[in-house]
N, C-alpha and C positions, 0 to 999 in steps of 0.2 A: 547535574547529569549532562554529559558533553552527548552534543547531535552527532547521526549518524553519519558518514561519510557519506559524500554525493559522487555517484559516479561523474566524470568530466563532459558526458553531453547531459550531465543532466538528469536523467531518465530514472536511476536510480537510485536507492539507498543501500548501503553494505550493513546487516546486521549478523552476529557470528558468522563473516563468512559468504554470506547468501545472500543476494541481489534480491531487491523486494523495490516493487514500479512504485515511484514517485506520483504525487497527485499530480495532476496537469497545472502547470505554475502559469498559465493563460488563460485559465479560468478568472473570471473575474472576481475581484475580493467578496464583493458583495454574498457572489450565485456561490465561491468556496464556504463562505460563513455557514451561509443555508444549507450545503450537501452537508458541511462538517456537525452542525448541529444534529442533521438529521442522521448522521452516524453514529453519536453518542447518545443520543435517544432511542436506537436500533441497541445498541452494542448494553444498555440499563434495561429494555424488553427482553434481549436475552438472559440476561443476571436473574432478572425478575421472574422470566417462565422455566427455568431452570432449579430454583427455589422452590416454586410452585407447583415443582411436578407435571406441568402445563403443556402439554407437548404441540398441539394448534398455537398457542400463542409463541409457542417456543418455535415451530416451523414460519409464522408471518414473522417474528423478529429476527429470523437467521435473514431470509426475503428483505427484509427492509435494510438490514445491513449490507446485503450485495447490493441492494440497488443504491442507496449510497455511496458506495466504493465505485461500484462503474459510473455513477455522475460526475465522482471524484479526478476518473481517469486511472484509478487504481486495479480496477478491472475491469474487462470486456476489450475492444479495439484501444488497438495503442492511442497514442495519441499525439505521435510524431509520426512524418514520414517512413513508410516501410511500415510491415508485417512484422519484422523480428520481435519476441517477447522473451526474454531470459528470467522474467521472474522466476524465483525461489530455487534458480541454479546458484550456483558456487562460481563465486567472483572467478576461485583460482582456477576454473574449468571453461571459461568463457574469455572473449576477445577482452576483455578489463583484465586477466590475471597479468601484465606487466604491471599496468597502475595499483593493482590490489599489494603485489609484491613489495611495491616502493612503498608502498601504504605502509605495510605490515615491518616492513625495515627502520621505518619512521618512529613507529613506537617502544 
């Protein structure tokens, strides 16, 4: 499976299309391991309370999975200079659609 394409500051990944926020690559390896863990631990509680019919457990693991992602950097305040957030826009409708273009000409 080839990685997603990284937007050129960075910031994002290109998946069908649509901009989706990159974790924060400054976080340090360690503190990433520990959110990443605790994201796939969140994201198996869902599976689990989902199975289970479990709707409390299934509302504290959706919970644990956002808070995860925002430790991540993947959601809540950017985590680069500036307010802008384009996640889950369309590359080709956003200030990336030259780069996306050349992208998509490439393949």
């Amino acid at each position: 499976m080839n990685a997603p394409p990284v937007t050129p500051d960075g910031r994002y990944i290109v998946v069908r299309g649509r901009l989706w926020r990159r974790a924060n690559p400054h976080l340090p390896e360690g503190e990433r391991q520990k959110h990443v863990a605790a994201l796939m631990a969140a994201r198996r509680g869902v599976r689990s309370a989902l199975s289970d019919g479990d709707t409390n457990a299934l509302r504290a693991a959706r919970a644990a999975v956002d808070a995860a992602k925002v430790a991540l950097g993947e959601r809540g305040p950017v985590w680069w200079p500036g307010e802008e957030d384009l996640n889950r826009h369309l590359a080709r409708t956003t200030r990336y659609a030259d780069w996306y273009a050349r992208l998509e000409a490439d393949d």
